[in-house]
C-alpha positions as YAML, in Angstrom:
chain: A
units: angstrom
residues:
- id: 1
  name: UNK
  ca: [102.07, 123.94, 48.33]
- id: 2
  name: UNK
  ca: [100.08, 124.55, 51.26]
- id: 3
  name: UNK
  ca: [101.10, 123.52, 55.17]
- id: 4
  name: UNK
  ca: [99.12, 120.92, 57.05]
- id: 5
  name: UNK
  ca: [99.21, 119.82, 60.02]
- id: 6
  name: UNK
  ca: [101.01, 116.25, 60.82]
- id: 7
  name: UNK
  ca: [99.61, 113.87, 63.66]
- id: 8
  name: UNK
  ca: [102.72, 111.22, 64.24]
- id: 9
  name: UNK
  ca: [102.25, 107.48, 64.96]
- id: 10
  name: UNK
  ca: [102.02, 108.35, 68.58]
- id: 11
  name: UNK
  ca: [98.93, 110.71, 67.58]
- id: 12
  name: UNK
  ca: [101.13, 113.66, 68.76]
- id: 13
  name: UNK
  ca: [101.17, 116.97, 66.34]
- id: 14
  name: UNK
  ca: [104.56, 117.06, 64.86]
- id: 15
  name: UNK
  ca: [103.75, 119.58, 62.05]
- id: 16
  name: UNK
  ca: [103.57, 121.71, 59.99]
- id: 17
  name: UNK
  ca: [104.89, 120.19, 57.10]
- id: 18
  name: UNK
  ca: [103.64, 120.55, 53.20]
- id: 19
  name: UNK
  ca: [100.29, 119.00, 53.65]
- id: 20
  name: UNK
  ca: [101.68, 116.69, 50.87]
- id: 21
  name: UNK
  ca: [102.89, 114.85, 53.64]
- id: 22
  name: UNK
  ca: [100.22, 115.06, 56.11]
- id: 23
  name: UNK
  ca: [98.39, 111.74, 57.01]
- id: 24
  name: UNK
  ca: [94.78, 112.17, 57.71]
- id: 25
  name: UNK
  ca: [94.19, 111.13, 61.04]
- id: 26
  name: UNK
  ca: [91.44, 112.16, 64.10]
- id: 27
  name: UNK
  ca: [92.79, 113.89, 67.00]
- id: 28
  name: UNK
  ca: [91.83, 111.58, 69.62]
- id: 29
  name: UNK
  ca: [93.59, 108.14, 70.98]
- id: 30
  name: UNK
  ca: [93.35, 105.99, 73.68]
- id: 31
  name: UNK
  ca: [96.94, 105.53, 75.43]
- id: 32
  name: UNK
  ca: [98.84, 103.35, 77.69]
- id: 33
  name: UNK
  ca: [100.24, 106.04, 80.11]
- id: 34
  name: UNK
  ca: [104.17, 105.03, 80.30]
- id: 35
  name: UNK
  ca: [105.94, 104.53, 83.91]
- id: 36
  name: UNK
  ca: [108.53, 106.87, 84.84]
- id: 37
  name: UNK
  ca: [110.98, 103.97, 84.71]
- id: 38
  name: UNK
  ca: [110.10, 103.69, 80.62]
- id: 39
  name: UNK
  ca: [110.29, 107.34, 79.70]
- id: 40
  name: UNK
  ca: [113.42, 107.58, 82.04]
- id: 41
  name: UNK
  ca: [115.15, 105.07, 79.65]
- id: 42
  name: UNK
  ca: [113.53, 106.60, 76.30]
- id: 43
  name: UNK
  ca: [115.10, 109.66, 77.97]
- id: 44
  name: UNK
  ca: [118.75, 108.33, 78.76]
- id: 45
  name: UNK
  ca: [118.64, 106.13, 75.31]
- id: 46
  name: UNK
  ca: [117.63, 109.68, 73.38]
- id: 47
  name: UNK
  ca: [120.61, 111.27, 75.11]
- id: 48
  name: UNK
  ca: [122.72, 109.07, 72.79]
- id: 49
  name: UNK
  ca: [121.75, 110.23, 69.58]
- id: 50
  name: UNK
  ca: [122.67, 113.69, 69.81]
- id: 51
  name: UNK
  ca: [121.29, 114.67, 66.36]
- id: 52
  name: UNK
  ca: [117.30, 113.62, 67.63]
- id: 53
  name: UNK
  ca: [114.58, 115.05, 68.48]
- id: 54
  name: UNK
  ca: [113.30, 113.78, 71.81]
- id: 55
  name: UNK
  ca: [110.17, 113.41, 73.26]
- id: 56
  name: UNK
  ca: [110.16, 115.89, 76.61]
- id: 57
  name: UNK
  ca: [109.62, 114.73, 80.18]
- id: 58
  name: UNK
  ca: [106.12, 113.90, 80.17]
- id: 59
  name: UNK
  ca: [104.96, 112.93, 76.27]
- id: 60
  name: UNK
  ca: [105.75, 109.25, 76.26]
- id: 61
  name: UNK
  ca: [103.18, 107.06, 76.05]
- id: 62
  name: UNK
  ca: [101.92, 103.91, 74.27]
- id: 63
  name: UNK
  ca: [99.20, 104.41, 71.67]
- id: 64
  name: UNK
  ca: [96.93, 101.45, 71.90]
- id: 65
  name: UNK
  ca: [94.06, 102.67, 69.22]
- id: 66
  name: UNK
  ca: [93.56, 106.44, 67.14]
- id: 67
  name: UNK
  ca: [89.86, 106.78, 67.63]
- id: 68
  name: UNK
  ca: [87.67, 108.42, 64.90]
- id: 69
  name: UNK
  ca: [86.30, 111.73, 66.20]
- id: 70
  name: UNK
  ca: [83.81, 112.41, 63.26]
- id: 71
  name: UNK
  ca: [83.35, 115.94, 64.99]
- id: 72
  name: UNK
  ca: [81.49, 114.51, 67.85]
- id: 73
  name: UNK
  ca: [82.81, 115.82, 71.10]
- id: 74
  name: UNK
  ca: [85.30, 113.97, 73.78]
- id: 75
  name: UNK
  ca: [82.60, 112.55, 76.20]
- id: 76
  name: UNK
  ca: [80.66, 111.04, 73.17]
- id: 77
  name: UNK
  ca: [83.73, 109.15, 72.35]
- id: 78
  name: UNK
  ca: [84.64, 108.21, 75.67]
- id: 79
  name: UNK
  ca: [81.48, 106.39, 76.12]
- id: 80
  name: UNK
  ca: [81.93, 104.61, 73.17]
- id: 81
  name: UNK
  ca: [85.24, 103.69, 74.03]
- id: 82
  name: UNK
  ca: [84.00, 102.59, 77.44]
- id: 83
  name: UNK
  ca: [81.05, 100.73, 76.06]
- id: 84
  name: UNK
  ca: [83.46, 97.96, 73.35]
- id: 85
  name: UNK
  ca: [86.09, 97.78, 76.64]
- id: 86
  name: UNK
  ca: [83.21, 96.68, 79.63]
- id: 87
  name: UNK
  ca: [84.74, 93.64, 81.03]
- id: 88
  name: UNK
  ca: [88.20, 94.08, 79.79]
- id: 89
  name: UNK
  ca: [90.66, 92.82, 81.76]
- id: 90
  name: UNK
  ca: [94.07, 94.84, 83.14]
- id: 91
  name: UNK
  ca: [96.70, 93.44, 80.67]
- id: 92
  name: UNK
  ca: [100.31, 93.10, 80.70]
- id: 93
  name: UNK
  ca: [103.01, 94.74, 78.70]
- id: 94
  name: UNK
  ca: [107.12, 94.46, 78.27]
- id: 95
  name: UNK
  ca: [109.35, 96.34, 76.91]
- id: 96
  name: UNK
  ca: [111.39, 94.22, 75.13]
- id: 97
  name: UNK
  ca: [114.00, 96.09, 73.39]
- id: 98
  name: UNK
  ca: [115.37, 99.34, 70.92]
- id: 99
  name: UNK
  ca: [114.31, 99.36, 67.32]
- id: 100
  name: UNK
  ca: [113.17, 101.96, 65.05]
- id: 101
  name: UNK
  ca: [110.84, 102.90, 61.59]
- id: 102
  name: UNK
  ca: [113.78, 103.72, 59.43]
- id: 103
  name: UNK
  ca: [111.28, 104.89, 57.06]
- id: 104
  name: UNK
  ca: [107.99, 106.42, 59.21]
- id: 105
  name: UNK
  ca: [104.19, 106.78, 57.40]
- id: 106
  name: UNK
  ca: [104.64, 110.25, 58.62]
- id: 107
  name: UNK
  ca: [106.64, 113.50, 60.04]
- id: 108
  name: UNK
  ca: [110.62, 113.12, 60.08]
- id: 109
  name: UNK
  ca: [112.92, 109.98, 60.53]
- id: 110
  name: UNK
  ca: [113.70, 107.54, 61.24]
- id: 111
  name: UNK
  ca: [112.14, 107.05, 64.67]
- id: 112
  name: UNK
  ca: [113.72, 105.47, 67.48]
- id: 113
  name: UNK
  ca: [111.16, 103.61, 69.70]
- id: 114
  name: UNK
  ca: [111.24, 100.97, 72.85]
- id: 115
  name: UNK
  ca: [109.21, 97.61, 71.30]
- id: 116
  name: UNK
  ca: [106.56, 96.40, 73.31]
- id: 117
  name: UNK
  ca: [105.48, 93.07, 73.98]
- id: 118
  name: UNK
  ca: [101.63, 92.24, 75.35]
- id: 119
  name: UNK
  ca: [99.44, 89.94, 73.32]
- id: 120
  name: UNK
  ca: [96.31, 91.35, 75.56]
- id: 121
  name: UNK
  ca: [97.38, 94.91, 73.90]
- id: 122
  name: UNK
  ca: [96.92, 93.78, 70.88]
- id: 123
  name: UNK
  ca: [93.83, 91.85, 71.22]
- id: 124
  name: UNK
  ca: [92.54, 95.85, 72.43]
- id: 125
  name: UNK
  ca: [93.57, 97.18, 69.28]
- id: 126
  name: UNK
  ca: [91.73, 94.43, 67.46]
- id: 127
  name: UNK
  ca: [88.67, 95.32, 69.38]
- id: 128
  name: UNK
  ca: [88.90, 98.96, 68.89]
- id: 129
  name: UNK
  ca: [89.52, 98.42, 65.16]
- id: 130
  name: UNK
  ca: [86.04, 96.32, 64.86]
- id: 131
  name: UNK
  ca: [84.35, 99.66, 65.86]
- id: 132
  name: UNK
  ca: [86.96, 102.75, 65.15]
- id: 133
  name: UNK
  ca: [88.08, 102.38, 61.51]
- id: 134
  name: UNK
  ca: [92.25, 101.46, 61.78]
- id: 135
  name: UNK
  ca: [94.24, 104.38, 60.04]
- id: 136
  name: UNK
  ca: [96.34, 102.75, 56.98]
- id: 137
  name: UNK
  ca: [99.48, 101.87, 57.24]
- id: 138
  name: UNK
  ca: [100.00, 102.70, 61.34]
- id: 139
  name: UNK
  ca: [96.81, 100.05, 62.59]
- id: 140
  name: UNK
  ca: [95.55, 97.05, 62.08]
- id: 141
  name: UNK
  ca: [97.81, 94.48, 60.69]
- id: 142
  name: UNK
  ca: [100.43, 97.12, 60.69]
- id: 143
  name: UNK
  ca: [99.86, 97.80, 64.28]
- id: 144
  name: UNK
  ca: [103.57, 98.21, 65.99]
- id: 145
  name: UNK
  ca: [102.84, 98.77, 69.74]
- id: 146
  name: UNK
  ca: [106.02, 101.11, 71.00]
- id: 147
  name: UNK
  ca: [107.18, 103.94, 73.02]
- id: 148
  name: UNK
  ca: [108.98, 106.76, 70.70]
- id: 149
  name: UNK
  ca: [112.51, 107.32, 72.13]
- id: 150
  name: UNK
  ca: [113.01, 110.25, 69.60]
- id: 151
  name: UNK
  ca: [113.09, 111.49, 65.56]
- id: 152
  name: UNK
  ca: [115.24, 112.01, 63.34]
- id: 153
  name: UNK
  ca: [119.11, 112.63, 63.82]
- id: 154
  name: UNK
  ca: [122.14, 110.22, 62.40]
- id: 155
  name: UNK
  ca: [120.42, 106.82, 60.54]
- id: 156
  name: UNK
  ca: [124.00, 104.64, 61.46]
- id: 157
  name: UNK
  ca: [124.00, 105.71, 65.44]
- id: 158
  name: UNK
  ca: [120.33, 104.92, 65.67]
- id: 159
  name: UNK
  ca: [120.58, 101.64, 63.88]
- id: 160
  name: UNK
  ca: [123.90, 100.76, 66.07]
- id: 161
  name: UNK
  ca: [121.19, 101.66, 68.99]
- id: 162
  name: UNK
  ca: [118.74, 99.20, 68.17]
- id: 163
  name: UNK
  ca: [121.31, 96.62, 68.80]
- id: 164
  name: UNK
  ca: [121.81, 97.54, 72.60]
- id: 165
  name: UNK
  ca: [120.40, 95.29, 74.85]
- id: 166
  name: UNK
  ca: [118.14, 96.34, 77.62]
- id: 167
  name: UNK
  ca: [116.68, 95.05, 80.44]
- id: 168
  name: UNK
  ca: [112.96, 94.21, 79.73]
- id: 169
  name: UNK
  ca: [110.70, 96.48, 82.07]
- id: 170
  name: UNK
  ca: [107.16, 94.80, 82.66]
- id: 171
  name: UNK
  ca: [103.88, 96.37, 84.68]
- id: 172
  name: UNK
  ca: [100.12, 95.60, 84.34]
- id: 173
  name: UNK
  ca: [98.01, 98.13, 82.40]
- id: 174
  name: UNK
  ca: [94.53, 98.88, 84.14]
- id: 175
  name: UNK
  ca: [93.68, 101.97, 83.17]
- id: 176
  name: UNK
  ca: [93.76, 103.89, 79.87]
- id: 177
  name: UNK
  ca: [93.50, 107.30, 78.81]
- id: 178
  name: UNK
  ca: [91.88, 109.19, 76.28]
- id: 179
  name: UNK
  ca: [93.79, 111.72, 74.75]
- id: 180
  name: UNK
  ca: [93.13, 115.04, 72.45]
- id: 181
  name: UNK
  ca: [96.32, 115.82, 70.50]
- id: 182
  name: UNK
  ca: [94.57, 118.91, 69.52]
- id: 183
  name: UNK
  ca: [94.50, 120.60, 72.86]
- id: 184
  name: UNK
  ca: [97.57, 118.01, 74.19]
- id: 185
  name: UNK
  ca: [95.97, 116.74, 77.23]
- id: 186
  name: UNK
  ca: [94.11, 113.53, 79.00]
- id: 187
  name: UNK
  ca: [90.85, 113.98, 78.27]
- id: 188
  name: UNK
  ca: [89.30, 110.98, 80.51]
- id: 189
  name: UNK
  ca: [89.75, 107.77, 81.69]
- id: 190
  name: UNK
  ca: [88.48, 104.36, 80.73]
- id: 191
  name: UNK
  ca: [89.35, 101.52, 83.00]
- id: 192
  name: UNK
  ca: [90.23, 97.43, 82.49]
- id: 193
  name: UNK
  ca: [88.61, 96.10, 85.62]
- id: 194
  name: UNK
  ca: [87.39, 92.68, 84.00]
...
């Protein structure tokens, strides 16, 4: 069987696996960029669950939408994206808590992942989904805003993990950024200015 490449739910390239198990999915999102306070927890919280894979210093982030790329380049998409968020206001988001996909759509498990509250979040996703076609399963009415602590590693000390309490860390989102799993970088900037 042949190796393909594997684009988790935080649009980050986790492959190669057998392309059996790759999902198709565009190389471009639009992000929530994390503060350091979040990815310093996702960090310490990683740390114990030995067994995991953790996301490095620098790769957490929030996914708010995959956008379809369709082979048209960055800027092209950026404008779009720019263009269905005009007037959008900043919005607010919480981490709430631990939890995990025991079971994820794609790439190794389970993930461990900090759940985020923020209803205007959502209501972004729902916008981008009128005009960038939701991937199955990850988007849409499946849509599970989070921050990935780490994969894989031991099922029982991650579940035990999801039962820690935390304290909640809020901010206001007012800019987001376009990113290109592909070539892992920001590729621009779109801004909620209302």
């Amino acid at each position: 069987m042949a190796l393909g490449r594997v684009i988790d739910r935080d649009n980050r390239w986790i492959g190669p696996f057998l392309a059996a198990d790759a999902v198709s999915v565009d190389v471009y999102s639009l992000n929530v960029p994390v503060p350091s306070e979040v990815a310093r927890l996702a960090l310490d919280l990683a740390r114990e669950v030995p067994t995991v894979t953790p996301r490095r210093r620098g790769e957490h982030t929030l996914v708010v939408k995959r956008l379809g790329a369709d082979g048209r380049p960055p800027n092209v998409i950026e404008a779009r994206t720019r263009e269905v968020l005009a007037g959008e206001p900043p919005v607010a988001v919480r981490i709430t808590g631990v939890d995990w996909f025991p079971e994820p759509t794609s790439g190794p498990g389970p993930v461990l992942y900090l759940a985020v509250e923020s209803p205007g979040l959502r209501a972004l996703h729902e916008r981008l989904c009128a005009v960038f076609d939701p991937v199955p399963d990850v988007e849409g009415d499946a849509y599970t805003p989070h921050v990935t602590i780490a994969r894989g590693g031991d099922r029982e000390a991650t579940r035990r993990l999801c039962e820690r309490d935390i304290e909640p860390i809020e901010w206001v989102v007012d800019e987001l950024e376009l990113y290109d799993a592909e070539r892992s970088l920001a590729s621009g900037t779109v801004a909620l200015s209302g």
